[in-house]
C-alpha positions in Angstrom: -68.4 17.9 -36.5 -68.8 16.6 -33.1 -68.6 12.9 -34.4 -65.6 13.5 -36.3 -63.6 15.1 -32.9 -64.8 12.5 -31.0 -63.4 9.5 -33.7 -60.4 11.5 -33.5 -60.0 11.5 -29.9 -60.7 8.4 -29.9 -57.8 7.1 -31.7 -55.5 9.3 -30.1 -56.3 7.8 -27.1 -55.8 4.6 -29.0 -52.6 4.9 -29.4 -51.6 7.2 -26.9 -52.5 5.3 -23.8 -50.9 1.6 -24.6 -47.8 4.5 -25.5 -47.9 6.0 -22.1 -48.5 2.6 -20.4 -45.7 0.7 -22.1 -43.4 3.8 -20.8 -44.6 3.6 -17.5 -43.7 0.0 -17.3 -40.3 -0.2 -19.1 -39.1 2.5 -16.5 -40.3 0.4 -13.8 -38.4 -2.6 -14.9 -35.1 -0.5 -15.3 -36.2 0.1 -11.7 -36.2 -3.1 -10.5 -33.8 -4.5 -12.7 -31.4 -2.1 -11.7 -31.8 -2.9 -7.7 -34.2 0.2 -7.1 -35.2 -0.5 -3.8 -31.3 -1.6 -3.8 -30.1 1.3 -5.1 -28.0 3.4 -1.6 -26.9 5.9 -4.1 -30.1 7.8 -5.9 -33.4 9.1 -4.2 -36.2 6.8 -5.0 -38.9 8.9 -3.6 -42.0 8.8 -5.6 -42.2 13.0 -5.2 -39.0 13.0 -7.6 -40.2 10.4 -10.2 -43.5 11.1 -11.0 -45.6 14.0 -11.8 -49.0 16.1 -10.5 -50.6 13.3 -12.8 -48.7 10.5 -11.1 -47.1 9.8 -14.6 -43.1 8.5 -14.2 -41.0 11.9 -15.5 -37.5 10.2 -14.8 -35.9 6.9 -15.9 -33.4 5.1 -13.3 -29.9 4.1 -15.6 -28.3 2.5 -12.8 -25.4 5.2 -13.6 -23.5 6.6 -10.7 -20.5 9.1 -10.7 -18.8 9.6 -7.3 -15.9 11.5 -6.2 -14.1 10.4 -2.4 -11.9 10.8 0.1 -10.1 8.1 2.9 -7.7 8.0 5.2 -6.9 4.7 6.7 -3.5 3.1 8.4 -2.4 0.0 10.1 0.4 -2.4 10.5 3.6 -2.6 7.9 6.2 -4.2 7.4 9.1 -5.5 5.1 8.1 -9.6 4.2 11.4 -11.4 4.1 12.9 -14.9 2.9 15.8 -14.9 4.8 16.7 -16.3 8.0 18.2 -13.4 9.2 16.2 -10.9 8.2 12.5 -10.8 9.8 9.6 -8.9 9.8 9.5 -7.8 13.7 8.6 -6.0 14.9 7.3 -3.8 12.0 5.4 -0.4 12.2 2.9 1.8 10.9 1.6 3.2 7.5 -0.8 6.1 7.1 -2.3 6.8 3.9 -4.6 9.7 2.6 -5.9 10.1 -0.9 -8.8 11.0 -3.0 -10.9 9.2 -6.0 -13.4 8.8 -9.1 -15.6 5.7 -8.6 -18.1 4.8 -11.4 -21.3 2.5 -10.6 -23.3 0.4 -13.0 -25.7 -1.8 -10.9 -23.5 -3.6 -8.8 -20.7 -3.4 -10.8 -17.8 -0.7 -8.7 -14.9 0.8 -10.3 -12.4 3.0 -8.6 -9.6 5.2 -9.5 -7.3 6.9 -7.1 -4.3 9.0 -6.2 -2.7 9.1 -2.7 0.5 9.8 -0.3 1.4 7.1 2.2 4.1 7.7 4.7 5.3 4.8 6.6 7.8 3.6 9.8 8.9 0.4 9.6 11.3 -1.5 11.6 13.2 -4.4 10.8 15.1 -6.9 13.6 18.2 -8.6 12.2 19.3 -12.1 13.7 22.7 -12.1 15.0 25.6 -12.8 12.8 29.4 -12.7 12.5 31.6 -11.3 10.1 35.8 -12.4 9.9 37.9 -9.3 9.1 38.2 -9.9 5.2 34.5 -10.2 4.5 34.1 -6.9 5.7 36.2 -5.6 2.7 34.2 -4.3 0.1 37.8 -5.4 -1.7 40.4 -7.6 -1.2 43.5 -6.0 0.7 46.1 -8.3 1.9 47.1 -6.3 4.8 44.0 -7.5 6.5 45.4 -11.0 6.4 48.9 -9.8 7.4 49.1 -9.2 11.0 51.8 -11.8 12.3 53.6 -12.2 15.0 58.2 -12.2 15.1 58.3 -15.9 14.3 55.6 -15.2 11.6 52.4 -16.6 12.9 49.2 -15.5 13.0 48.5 -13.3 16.2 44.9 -12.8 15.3 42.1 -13.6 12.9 39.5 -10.9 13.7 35.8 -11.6 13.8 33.4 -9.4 14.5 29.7 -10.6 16.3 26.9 -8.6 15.6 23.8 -8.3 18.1 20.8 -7.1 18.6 20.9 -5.1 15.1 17.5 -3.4 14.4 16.8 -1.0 11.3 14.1 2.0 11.0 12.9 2.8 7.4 10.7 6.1 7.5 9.3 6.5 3.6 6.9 8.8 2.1 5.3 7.5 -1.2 2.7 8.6 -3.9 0.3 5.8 -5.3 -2.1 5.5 -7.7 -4.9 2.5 -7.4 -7.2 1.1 -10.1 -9.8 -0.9 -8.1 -12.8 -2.7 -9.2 -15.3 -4.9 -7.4 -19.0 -5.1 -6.2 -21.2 -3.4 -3.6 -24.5 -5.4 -2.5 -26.9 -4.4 0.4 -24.5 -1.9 1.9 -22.0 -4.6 1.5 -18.9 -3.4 -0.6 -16.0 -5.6 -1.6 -13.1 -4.3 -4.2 -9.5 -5.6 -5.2 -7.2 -4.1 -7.9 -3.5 -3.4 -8.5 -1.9 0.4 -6.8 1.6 1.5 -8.4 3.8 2.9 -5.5 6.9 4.9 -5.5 9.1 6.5 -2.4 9.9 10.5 -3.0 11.2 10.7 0.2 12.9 8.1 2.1 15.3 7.6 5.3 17.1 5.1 7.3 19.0 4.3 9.9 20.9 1.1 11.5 21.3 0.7 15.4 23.5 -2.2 16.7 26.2 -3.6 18.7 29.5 -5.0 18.1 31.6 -7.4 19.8 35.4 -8.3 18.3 37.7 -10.9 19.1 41.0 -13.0 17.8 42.6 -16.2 18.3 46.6 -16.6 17.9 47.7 -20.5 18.1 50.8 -20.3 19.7 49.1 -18.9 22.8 46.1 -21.5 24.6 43.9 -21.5 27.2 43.2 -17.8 27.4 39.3 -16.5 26.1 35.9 -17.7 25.3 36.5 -20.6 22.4 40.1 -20.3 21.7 39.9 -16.5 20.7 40.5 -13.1 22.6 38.6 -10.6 23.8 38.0 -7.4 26.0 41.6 -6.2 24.8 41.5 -2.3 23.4 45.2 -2.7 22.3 44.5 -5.6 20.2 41.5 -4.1 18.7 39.1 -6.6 20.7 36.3 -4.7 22.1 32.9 -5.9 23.9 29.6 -5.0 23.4 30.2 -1.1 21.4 27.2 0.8 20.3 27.1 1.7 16.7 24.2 3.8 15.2 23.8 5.2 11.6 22.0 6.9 9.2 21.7 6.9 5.8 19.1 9.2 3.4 21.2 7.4 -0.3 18.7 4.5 -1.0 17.4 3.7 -4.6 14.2 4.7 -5.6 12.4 1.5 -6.2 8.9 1.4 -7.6 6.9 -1.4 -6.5 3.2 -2.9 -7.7 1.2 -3.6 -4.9 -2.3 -6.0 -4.7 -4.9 -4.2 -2.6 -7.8 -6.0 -1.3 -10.5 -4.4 0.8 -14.0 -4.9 1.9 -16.8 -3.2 4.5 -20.1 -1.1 4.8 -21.8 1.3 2.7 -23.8 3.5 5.0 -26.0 6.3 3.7 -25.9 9.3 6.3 -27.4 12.3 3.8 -28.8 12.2 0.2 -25.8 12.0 -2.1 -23.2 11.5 0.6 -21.9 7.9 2.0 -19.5 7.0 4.3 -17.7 3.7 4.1 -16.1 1.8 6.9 -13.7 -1.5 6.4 -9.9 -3.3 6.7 -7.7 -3.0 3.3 -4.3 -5.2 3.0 -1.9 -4.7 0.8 1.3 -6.7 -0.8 3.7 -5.9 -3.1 4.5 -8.4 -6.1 8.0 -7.0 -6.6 11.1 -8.2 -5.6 12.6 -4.9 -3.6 15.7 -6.6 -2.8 18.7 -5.4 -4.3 21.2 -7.7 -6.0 24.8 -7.2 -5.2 24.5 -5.3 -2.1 27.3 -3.9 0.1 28.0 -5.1 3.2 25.9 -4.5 5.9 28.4 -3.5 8.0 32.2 -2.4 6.1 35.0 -1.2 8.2 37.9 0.4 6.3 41.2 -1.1 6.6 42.9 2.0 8.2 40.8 2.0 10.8 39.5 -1.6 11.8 40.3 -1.2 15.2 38.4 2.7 15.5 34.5 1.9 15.6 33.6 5.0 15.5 35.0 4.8 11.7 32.6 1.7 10.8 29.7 2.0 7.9 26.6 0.4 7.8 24.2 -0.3 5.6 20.6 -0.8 5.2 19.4 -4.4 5.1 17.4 -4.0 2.6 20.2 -3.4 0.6 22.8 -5.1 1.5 24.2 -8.3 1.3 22.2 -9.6 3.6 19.1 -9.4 1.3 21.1 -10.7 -1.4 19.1 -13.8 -3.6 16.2 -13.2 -0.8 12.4 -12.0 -1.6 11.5 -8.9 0.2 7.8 -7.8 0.0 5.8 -4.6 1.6 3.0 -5.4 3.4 0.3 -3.0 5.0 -2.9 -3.9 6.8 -5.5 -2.2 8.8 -8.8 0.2 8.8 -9.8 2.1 6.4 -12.7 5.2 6.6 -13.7 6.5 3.3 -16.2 9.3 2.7 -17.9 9.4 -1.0 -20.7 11.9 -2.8 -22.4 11.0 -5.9 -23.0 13.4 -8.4 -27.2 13.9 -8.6 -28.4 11.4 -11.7 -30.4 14.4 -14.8 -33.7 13.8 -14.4 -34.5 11.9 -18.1 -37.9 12.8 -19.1 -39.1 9.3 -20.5 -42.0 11.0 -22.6 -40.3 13.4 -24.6 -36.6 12.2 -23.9 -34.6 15.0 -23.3 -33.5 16.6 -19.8 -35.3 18.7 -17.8 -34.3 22.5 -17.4 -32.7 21.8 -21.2 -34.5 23.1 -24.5 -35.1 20.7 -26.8 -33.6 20.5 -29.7 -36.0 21.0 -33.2 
């Protein structure tokens, strides 16, 4: 009896000892395979993955699931192509949003939802207008101020200066980022749908008119007339507008960003780098109004004038206009505690196994 217990124990032992051993070792591999001295997202302590016995209970995947917040903001701007529309001197964005991030390894990927308000300004390059291009349509009256023998007495143009517009917009984006994150170092880059709910703008500037008439020389700067009220020919008259009407124009934006992963509590991260962003999308608008109409009834009453956003207008006409945000970006992330997988009996702890 005693010689057939011991033969059986001695087989079991057989068999369950190279059984135990090869376990042991394929979780170590997935360990080090999987970065485990690497890994700045789940507990490596020996207390958690082994038993009273010392025997490994848990087996590392590599898997992560995290959920986040950030809040970051920097310089913005409106990119332009034209040469009279620039990108100074800019403004501020402001962004805050929250997100699912998966981990395999190294391997990052990142899904978000977020508000950004921004305040942008935008300086305009001084330009001139002549009376009939500042009719959204032709009228003949504006070309029909003569004197009694018939002449010409004036051929209005208007020189605007020093123009400078404000956009204030608040948008809702949703980013789809993917990248890597290496010895704290984390780098990511994906595509982030935006689109203005709320937007406002408003045009500052000031206007100077003048006219020539031929059959009078020698009188004002360049052959034309200025500084005289009856005639319509004012100096230097501030003209400030506001306008909330602007289409609602969704734009696809490239996001890049990159910094440091730092571990400040089991579970819980907080991440520290710079972000830029550019739209691909043409936001300029073809077949804009002018910048700046005056109705016919009024031409000589600035008070009466319109404006309109440059961004919209003609001035932006057959021109590329991009968004552009840069800057610092804090983000703070938990991962979701990893089942412990028993790699003996595989199945979870705390769960009854199925039979």
């Amino acid at each position: 009896m005693m010689r057939k217990l011991l033969i059986t124990g001695l087989l079991l032992a057989g068999v369950l000892v190279p059984a135990l051993s090869q376990t042991r070792l394929e979780a170590d591999k997935n360990m080090r395979e999987l970065g485990r001295s690497d890994s700045r997202f789940t507990n490596t302590d020996r207390k958690r993955h082994e038993d009273m016995r010392g025997l490994r209970r848990s087996l590392y995947t590599g898997n992560h699931h995290s959920v986040g917040m950030s809040v970051y903001g920097g310089w913005s701007a409106i990119l332009s192509s034209s040469d009279i529309v620039t990108s100074n001197p800019g403004g501020y964005s402001l962004r805050l949003g929250g997100f699912y991030e998966y981990r395999k390894g190294y391997f990052v990927l990142q899904a978000g939802l977020g508000a950004m308000y921004r305040d942008i300004r935008t300086q305009v390059n001084d330009y001139r207008y002549v009376n009939t291009e500042m009719a959204s349509t032709w009228d003949r009256r504006w070309a029909e101020v003569i004197d009694t023998w018939g002449m010409p007495v004036s051929q209005l143009t208007y020189d605007l200066q020093g123009r400078e517009d404000r956009l204030q917009q608040l948008h809702v984006q949703v980013s789809l980022l993917a990248g890597v994150l290496w010895n704290g170092w984390y780098a990511l880059a994906g595509l982030t749908p935006s689109l203005p709910l709320i937007q406002h703008a408003s045009t500052s500037m000031t206007i100077t008119s003048r006219g020539s008439y031929d059959r009078y020389l020698g009188l004002g700067e360049n052959g034309y007339w200025e500084e005289m009220d009856n005639h319509g020919y004012r100096k230097d008259v501030p003209l400030k507008r506001a306008t909330s009407d602007l289409p609602m124009r969704l734009d696809l934006m490239v996001s890049l960003e990159g910094g440091y992963d730092w571990t400040i509590k089991e579970y819980t991260h907080l991440r520290i780098g710079a972000y830029a962003r550019c739209g691909v999308m043409n936001t300029a608008v073809r077949g804009g109004e002018k910048s700046v109409y005056i109705p016919y009834a009024s031409k000589w009453d600035f008070e009466t004038f319109l404006a309109t956003p440059v961004w919209i207008s003609d001035l932006s006409e057959g021109q590329q206009l991009h968004n552009f945000s840069a800057g610092l970006k804090i983000t703070l992330l938990y991962t979701i505690p990893p089942p412990d997988k028993c790699v003996l009996c595989s199945q979870t702890h705390g769960k009854k196994r199925r039979r």
